[in-house]
N, C-alpha and C positions, 0 to 999 in steps of 0.2 A: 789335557789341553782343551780349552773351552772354543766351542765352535758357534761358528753363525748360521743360520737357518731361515732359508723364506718361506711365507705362508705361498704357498704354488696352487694350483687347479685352472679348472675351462675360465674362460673371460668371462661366461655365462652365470659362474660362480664367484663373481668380485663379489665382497660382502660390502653391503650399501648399508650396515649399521653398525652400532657399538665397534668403530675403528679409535686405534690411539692415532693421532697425532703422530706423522712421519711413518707409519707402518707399510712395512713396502708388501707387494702381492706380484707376485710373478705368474703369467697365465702361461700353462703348459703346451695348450694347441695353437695360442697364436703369438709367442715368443713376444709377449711388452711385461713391463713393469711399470704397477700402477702402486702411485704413492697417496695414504689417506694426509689429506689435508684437518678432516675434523674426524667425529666420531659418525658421520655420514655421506662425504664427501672423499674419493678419491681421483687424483687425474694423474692420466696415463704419461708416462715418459716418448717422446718419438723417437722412432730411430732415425739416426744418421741418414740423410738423403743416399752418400757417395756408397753405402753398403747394401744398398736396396739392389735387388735383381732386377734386371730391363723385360717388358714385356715382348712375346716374339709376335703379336699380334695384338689389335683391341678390340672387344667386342661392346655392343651398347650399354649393357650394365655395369661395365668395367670404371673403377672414380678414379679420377685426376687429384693428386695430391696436391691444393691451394694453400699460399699463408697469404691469411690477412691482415693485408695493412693497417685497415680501419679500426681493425678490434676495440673496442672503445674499453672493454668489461675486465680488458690486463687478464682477460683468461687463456684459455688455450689460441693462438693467434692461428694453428692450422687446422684448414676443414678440409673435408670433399666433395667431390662433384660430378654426376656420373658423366661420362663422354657425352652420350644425348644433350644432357642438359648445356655441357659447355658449347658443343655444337649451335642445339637453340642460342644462347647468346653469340654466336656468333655470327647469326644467321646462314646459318649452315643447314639445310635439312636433313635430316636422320639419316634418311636412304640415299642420300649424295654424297659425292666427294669435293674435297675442298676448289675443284675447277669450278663450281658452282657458286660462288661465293654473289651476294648482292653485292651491285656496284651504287648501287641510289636506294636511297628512303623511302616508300611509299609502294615498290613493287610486290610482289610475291618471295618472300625470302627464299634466298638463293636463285632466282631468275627477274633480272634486272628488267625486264623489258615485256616477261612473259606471266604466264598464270601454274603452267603446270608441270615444264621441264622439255616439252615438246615446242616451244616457243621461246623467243629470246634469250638463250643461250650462249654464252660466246665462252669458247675454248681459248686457252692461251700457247701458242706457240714457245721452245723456248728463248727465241728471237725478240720477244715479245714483249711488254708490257703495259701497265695503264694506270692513271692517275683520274681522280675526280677533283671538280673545283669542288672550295668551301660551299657552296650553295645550290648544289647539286642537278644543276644549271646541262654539265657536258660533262664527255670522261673523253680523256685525251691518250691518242694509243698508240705508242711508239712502236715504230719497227725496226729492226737494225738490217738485215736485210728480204728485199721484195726480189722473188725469183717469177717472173713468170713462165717459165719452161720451156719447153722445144715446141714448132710445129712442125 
């Protein structure tokens, strides 16, 4: 009975020459299949989103799995990004959590009002929330309910 056989090894080991056309390369330690396109060119298969395992925690080196819209080059449309970095775009500071988010343009990212975390900060309740105009003018901050307590 004639059998099928993939070329296997580390990922560190994909051969990046004299590939045939469609030759498939399975990496042993980190479970993908990379298909050569030419006799120098291989690109990798992704896996399935829905079979990936959830992280129990994130730490800053940790990347976020992106697809790219834009892709212009019809190549591989998904990248990564590590958490920091999405963070930075989001103006989110490294060592902060997302209560810190910038509300306006021009501030100290993630402290709308302030410079260093110790100044204009605003917490959100979860009673709470806030909106910015277009033009960065106000931010408007609803409240669903105001308790002012016993005396």
């Amino acid at each position: 009975m004639a059998r099928f056989q993939l070329r296997r090894g580390a990922k560190a080991s994909v051969p990046t020459t004299s590939m045939l056309a469609g030759e498939p390369h399975f990496t042993t330690d980190r479970s993908t299949l990379h298909v050569a396109t030419d006799a120098t060119t291989s690109v990798p298969l992704v896996p399935p989103i829905d079979d990936l395992t959830t992280l129990a925690s994130v730490a800053s080196g940790d990347f976020l799995l992106m697809h790219d819209i834009d892709e212009a080059g019809g190549g591989m449309m998904e990248k990564k990004i590590t958490f920091n970095n999405f963070k930075t775009a989001l103006s989110i500071p490294a060592g902060s959590s997302d209560e810190n988010v910038a509300v306006i343009s021009g501030g100290t990212a993630g402290y709308p009002w302030g410079t260093d975390g110790t100044d204009g900060v605003f917490r959100m309740g979860s009673s709470m929330s806030w909106a910015k105009d277009v033009g960065d003018a106000y931010v408007t901050l609803d409240v669903a309910t105001v308790d002012g307590g016993t005396f």
